[in-house]
Structures are given as structure tokens and as C-alpha cells.
C-alpha positions in Angstrom: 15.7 -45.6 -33.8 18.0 -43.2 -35.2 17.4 -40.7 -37.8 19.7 -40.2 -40.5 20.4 -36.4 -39.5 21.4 -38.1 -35.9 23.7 -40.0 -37.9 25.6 -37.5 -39.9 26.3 -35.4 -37.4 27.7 -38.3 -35.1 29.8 -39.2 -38.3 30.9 -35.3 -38.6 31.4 -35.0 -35.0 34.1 -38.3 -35.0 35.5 -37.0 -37.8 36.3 -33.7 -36.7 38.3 -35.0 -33.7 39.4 -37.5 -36.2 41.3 -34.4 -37.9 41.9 -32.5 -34.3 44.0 -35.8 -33.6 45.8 -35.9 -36.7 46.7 -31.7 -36.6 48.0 -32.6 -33.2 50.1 -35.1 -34.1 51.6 -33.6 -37.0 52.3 -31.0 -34.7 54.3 -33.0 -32.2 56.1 -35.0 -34.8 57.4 -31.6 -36.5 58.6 -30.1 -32.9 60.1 -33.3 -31.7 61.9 -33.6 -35.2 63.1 -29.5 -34.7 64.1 -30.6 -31.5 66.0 -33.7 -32.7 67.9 -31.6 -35.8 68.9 -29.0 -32.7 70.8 -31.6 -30.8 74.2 -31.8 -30.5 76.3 -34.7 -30.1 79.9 -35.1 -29.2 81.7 -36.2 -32.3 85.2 -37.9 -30.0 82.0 -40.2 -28.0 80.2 -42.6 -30.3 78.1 -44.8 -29.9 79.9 -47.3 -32.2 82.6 -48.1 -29.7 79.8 -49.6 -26.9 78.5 -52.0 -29.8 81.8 -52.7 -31.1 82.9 -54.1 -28.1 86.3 -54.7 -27.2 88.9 -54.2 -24.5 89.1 -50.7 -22.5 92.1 -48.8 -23.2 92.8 -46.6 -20.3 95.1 -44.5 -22.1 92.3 -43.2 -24.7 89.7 -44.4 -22.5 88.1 -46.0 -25.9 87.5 -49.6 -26.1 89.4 -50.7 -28.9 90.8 -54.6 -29.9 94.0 -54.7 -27.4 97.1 -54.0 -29.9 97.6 -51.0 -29.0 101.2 -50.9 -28.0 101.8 -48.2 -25.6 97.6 -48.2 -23.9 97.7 -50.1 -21.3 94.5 -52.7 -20.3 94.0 -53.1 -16.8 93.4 -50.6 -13.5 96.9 -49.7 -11.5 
């Protein structure tokens, strides 16, 4: 059987890496979020015109609804 002193120190031993784990991934979470503020994105590309859908204008190269008067809407 196990004496209580065995006991505590197991509990203060899996607690400890309890902590180690949460330092480390506080840690990660706070360099992946640097690293995600320090990206930059290309503000004429969104992402909203591949869930919009629509028709491919190859004048702008955009997909847009088809009314466009002087785009034109299929490959030469």
C-alpha cells in the first residue's frame, strides 16, 4: 500500500507537468498569434470571390455575376 507522502508527491509531480504543459502552450499560442498578426495578405485577392461564386471574367480575372459589358466569359 501506499503512503500518503507517496501520494503527494505523485500529485505534485503530475501537477507540475500539468503547469510545464500549460506554460508551453501558452507559449505556442502567443508565437503562432505574433506570427499570424505579421502576415500579410493581398488586399486585390480575397477570399470572398472563391465563395461567392460566379462566372470568371477574363478581363479582371475576378469571378464576378456575368454583366459585365465589356469582360468577356469564355477562353479564345
Amino acid at each position: 500500500m501506499t503512503s500518503t507522502a507517496e501520494k503527494s508527491r505523485t500529485r505534485r509531480v503530475l501537477l507540475a507537468i500539468l503547469a510545464v504543459a500549460t506554460v508551453i502552450g501558452h507559449f505556442l499560442r502567443d508565437v503562432l498569434g505574433f506570427f499570424a498578426e505579421s502576415a500579410e495578405t493581398d488586399s486585390d485577392k480575397t477570399t470572398s470571390d472563391s465563395v461567392r461564386g460566379g462566372v470568371l471574367n477574363y478581363r479582371t480575372g475576378k469571378l464576378d455575376d456575368g454583366t459585365d459589358a465589356a469582360g468577356w466569359y469564355e477562353k479564345d
